[in-house]
Structure formats: C-alpha cells, structure tokens
C-alpha positions in Angstrom: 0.0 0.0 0.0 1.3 3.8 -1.1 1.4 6.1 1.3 2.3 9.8 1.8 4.9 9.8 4.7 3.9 13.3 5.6 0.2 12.7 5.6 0.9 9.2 7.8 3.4 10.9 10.4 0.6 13.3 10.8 -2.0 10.3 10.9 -0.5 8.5 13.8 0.9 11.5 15.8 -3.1 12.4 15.7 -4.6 9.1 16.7 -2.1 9.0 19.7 -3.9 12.8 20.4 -7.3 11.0 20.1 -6.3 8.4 22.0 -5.1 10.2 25.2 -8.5 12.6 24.9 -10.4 9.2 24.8 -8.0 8.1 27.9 -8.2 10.9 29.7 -12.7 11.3 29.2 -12.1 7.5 31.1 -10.3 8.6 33.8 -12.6 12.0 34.4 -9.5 14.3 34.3 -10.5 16.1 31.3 -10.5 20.0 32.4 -14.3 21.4 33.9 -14.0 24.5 31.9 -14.3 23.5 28.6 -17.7 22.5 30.0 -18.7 26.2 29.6 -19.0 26.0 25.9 -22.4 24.4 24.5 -22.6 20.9 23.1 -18.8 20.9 23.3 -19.4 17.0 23.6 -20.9 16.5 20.1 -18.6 19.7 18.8 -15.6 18.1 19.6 -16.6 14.6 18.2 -17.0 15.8 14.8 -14.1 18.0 14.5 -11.5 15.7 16.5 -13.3 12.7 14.2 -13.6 14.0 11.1 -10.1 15.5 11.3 -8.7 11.8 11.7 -10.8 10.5 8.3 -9.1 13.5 6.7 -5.4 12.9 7.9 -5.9 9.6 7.1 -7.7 9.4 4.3 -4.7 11.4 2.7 -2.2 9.4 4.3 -3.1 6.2 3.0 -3.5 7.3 -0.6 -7.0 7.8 -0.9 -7.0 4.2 -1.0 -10.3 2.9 -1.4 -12.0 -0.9 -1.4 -15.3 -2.3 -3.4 -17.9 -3.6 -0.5 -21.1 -5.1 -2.6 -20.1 -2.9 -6.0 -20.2 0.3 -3.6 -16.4 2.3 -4.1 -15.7 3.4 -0.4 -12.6 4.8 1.3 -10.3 3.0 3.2 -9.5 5.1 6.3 -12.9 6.5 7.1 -14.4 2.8 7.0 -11.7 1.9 9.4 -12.0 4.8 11.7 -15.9 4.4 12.0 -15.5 0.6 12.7 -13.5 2.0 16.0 -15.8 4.7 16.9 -18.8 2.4 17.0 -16.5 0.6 19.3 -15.6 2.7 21.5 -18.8 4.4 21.7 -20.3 1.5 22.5 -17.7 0.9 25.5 -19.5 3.8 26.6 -21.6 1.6 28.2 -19.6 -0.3 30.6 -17.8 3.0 32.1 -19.0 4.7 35.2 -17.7 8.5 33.2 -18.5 7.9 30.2 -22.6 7.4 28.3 -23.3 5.8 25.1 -25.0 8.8 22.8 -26.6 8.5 19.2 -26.0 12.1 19.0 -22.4 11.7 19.4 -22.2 8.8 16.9 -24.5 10.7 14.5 -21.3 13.9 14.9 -18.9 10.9 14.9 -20.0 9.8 11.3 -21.3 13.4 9.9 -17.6 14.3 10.7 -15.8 11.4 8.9 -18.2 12.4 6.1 -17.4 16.1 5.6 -13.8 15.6 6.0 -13.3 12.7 3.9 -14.8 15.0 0.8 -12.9 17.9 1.9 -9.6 15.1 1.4 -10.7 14.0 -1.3 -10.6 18.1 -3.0 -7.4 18.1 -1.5 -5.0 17.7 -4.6 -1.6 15.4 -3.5 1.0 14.2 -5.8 0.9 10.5 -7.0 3.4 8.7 -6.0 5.3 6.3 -8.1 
C-alpha cells in the first residue's frame, strides 16, 4: 500500500492525540472548563473525528475498497468501525454514556472531512 509519509506521520501523531483525549474522558481528568461551551461533547466529536478521516484518508493514498459494488474509502471505513466501538464501550464505564448524538457527529464528521480530502490535490506517488 502507497502512502504519503507526511500525511501518515501526521495520521499517527493524531490518533495518539485521540487516544489520550479518549483516555483521559475514562479517567474524568479532562478540564471542567471546557464544560462552559455548549454541546462541546458533540462539537468536539465531529471535529476531532472528522479530522482523523481526513489525515488519514490522505495518508493512506486515498485508497479505497469495493464492499457489494459500492467504491468506499479505506480510512474512514476503518476509523468508524473503532468509533462504533468505542462508543459502544461507553456503556460499561462509570464516566462515560453511550449517545446517538455523538455517533451521529462521529459519522457526519468522517463524512465532511473525507470530501474535503478527497478536494485536497496530492501528488501520486510512483
């Protein structure tokens, strides 16, 4: 698989970002104020979402697989596979809630940012 080293240095360097937000939403040290803004939650899950289906989306080449004679990307399949995951871990933490509306940002952000990657012009690689 082709990839754009740039585009995947900024991939993983990202997911590690999500993965210490998603960490630290466990372990309820994620700071009070930002609970001042409204519908930060659902905010936050399509930007921080949506920005990974972009990164990676590019990274990986715009790669993109035939499911039942459908053309779909790569990445974004991948990445909503482990948000309905970890949404749905939701359920067994004492901090955390399983929300539609967060899954419905979840996916609307994968969405948008996957067609704003796919305007993005990159060089092929050979």
């Amino acid at each position: 698989m082709k990839t754009h080293r740039g585009w995947l240095i900024a991939f993983w360097f990202y997911i590690g970002i999500i993965l210490s937000i998603s960490i630290s939403a466990y372990l309820k040290i994620i700071p009070n104020e930002i609970k001042q803004v409204p519908h930060y939650d659902t905010i936050l899950h399509f930007l921080l979402i949506g920005f990974s289906a972009f990164l990676g989306h590019l990274a990986f080449n715009k790669r993109k697989i035939n499911i039942l004679n459908f053309t779909l990307p790569l990445t974004p399949i991948i990445i909503s596979f482990f948000v309905i995951i970890e949404e749905c871990l939701q359920l067994f933490s004492p901090h955390r809630s399983f929300d539609l509306v967060d899954l419905a940002a979840d996916f609307s952000g994968i969405i948008v940012f996957t067609w704003l990657a796919q305007t993005v012009k990159v060089k092929r690689l050979s």
